[in-house]
C-alpha positions as CSV (number, residue, x, y, z in Angstrom):
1,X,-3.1,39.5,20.0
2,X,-2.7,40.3,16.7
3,X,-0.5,43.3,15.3
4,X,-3.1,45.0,13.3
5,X,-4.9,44.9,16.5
6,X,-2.1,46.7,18.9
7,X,-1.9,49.3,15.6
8,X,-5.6,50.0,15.7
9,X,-5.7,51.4,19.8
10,X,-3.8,53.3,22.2
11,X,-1.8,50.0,23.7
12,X,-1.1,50.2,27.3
13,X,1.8,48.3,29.0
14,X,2.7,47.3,33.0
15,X,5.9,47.8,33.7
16,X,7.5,46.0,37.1
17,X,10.5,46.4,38.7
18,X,11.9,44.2,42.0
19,X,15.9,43.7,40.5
20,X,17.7,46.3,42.9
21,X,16.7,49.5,45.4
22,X,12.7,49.1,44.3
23,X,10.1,47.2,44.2
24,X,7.2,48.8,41.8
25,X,4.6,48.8,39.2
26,X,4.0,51.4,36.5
27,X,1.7,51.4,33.3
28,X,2.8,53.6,30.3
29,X,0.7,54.1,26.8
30,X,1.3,55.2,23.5
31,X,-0.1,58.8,25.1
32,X,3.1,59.1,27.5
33,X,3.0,57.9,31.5
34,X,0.1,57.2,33.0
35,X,0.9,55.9,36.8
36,X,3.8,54.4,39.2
37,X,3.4,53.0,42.9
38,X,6.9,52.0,43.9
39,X,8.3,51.7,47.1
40,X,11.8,50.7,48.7
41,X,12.9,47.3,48.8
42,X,13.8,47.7,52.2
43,X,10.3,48.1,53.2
44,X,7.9,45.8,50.7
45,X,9.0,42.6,49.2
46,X,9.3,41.0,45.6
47,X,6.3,39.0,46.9
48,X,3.7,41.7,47.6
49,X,4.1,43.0,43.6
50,X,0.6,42.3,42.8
51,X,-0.4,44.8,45.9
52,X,1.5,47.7,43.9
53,X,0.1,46.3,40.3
54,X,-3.5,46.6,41.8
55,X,-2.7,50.2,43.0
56,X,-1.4,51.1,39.6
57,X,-4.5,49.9,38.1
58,X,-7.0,51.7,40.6
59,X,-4.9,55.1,40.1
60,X,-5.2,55.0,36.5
61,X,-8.9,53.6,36.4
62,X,-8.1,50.4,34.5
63,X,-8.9,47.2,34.6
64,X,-5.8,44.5,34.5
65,X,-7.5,43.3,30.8
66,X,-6.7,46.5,29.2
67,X,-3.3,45.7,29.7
68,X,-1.8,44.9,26.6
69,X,1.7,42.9,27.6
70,X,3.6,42.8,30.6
71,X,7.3,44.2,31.2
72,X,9.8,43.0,33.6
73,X,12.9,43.8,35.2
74,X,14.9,40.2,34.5
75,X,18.8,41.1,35.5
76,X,21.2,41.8,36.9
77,X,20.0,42.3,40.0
78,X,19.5,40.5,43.6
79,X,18.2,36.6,43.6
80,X,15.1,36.8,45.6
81,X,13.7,40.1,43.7
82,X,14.1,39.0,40.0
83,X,12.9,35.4,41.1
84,X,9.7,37.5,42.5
85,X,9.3,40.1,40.0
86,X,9.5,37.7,36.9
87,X,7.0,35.3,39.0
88,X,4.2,38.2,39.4
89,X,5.3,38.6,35.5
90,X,4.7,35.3,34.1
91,X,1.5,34.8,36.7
92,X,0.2,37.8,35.1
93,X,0.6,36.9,31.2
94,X,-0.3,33.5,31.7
95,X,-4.0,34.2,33.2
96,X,-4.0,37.2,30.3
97,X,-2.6,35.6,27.8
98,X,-0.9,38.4,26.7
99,X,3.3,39.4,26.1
100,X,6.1,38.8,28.1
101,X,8.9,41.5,27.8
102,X,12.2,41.3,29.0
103,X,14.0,44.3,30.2
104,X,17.7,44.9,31.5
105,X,17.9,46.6,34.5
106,X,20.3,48.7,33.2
107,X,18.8,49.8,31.2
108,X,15.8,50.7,32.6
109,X,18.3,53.2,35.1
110,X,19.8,54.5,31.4
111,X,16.2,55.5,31.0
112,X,16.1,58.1,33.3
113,X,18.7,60.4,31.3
114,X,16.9,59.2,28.0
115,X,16.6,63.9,27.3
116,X,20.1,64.4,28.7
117,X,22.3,64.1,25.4
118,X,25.8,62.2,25.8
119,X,27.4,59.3,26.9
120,X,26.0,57.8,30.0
121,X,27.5,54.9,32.1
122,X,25.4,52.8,34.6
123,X,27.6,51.2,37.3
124,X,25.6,49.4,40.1
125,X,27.1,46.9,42.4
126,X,27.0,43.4,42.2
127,X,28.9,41.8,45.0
128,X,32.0,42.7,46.8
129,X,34.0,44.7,44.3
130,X,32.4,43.8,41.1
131,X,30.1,46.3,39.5
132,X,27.1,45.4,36.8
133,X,28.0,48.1,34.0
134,X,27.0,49.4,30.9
135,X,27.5,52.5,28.3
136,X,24.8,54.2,26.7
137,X,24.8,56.8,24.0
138,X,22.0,59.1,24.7
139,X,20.4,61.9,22.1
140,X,17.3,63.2,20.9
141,X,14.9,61.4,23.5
142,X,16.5,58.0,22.6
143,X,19.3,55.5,23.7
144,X,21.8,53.4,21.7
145,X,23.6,50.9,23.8
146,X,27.1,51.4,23.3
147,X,28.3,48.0,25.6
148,X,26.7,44.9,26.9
149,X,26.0,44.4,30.6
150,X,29.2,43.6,32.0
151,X,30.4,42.5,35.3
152,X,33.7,44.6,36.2
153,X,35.9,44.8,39.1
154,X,35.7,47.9,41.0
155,X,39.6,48.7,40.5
156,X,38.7,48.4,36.7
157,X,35.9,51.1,36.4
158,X,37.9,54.0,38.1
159,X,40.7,53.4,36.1
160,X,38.8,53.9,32.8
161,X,36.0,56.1,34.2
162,X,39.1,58.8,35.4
163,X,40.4,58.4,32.2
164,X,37.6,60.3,30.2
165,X,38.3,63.2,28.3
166,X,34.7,64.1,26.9
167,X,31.5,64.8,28.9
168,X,30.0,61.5,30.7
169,X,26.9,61.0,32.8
170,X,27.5,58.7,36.0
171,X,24.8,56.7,37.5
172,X,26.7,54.7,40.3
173,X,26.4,53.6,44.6
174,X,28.3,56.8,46.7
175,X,31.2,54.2,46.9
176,X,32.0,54.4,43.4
177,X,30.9,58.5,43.7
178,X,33.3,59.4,46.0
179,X,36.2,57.4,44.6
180,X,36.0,58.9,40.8
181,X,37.6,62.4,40.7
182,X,37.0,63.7,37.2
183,X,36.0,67.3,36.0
184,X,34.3,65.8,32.9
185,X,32.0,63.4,34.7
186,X,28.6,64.6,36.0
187,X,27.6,62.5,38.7
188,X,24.1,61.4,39.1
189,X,21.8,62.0,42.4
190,X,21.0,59.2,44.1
191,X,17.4,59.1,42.8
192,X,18.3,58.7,39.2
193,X,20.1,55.3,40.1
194,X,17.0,53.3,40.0
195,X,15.2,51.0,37.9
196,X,11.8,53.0,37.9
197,X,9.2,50.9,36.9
198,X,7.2,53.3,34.7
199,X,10.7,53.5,32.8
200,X,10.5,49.5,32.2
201,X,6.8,49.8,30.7
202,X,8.4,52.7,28.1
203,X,10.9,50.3,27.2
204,X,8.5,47.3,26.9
205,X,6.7,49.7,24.7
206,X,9.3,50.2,22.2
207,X,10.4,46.5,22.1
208,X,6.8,45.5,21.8
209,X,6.4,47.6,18.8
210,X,9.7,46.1,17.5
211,X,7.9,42.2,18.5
212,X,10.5,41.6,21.2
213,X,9.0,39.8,22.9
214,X,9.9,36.9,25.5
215,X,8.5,33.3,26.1
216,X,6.9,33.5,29.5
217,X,7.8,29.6,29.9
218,X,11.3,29.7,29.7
219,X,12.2,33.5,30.7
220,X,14.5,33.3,33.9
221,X,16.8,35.8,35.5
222,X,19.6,37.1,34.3
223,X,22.1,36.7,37.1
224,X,25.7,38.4,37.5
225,X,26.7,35.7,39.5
226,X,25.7,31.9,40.4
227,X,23.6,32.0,43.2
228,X,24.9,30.9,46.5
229,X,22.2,28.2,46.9
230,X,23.0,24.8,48.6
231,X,21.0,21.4,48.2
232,X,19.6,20.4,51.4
233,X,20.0,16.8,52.4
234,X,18.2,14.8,55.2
């Protein structure tokens, strides 16, 4: 689709989101949210996406061609959701023929403290004790990544983290909650620590408009760590 094109109308992107603690669909516009179905990974798998994308669609009163590109959750994050979150993704572009967009977990938990202003750090664990992590700056209704995503050891974060002098914002797992005792962090409720997907289709939004945009052929996850996977032999 051409650019003059996405200027001319109100463009309207799907958001989903399968990398950690949800599995969900959302659809934002340039006119602000318009619908999420998410449930818990716990109870829906990666696999059953396109359920959630066709309730999203039906609660809004759209049609999947008024989507305008697609917005996906690719890392860090567990192997099977990404693999069925980006697969949903690419299924969905490819019949539409429409944008990919890649978004960083992360980042798309950094998005729920996009009106809180201050620094904001996004710790979620990866594997025994190594944590995916990131720092955000956060003012005016927009972000400004201060780090890349980062693997760190756990011993690593709570030495720096109880180090802070000036006001931070915690988004982290009640492990790393009840471990961190300083007067200058605000910790995060539990709810806040997810990926919404209505949050990845805002962010899919903003790197649309800035033509960030992925190739849906050779997109692939963005692990922490090699998968565990061995070859099977006869």
């Amino acid at each position: 689709m051409r650019d003059e094109e996405l200027e001319m109308r109100d463009v309207k992107i799907l958001g989903i989101t399968s990398a950690v603690g949800v599995v969900g669909a959302g659809i934002a516009s340039d006119g602000g949210v318009l619908a999420e179905c998410t449930v818990s990974s716990k109870i829906m798998r990666s696999e059953k996406l396109i359920t959630l994308v066709d309730d999203v669609l039906k609660r809004t009163k759209l049609t999947i061609n008024d989507i305008d590109a697609v917005a996906v959750t690719t890392g860090p994050g567990s192997y099977s959701g990404l693999r069925g979150g980006l697969a949903t993704a690419k299924g969905l572009v490819e019949a539409l023929d429409i944008p990919i967009i890649s978004v960083s977990t992360l980042h798309a938990i950094a998005f729920n403290f996009v009106d809180i202003d201050g620094t904001v750090a996004i710790a979620v664990n990866a594997c025994r004790d190594d944590y995916n992590f990131s720092l955000w700056g956060s003012s005016k209704g927009k972000l400004k990544r201060l780090t890349g995503d980062i693997t760190v050891k756990l011993d690593k974060i709570v030495e720096k983290l109880s180090a802070v002098k000036g006001k931070m914002t915690l988004a982290a797992d009640e492990t790393l909650r009840k471990i961190i005792k300083n007067d200058n962090i605000l910790v995060a409720e539990p709810g806040n620590i997810v990926p919404w997907a209505v949050n990845v289709a805002r962010i899919g939004l903003e790197k649309l408009k800035n033509k960030e945009v992925g190739d849906h052929i050779t997109m692939a996850p963005n692990y922490s760590h090699k998968p565990n996977i061995r070859e099977y032999r006869k």
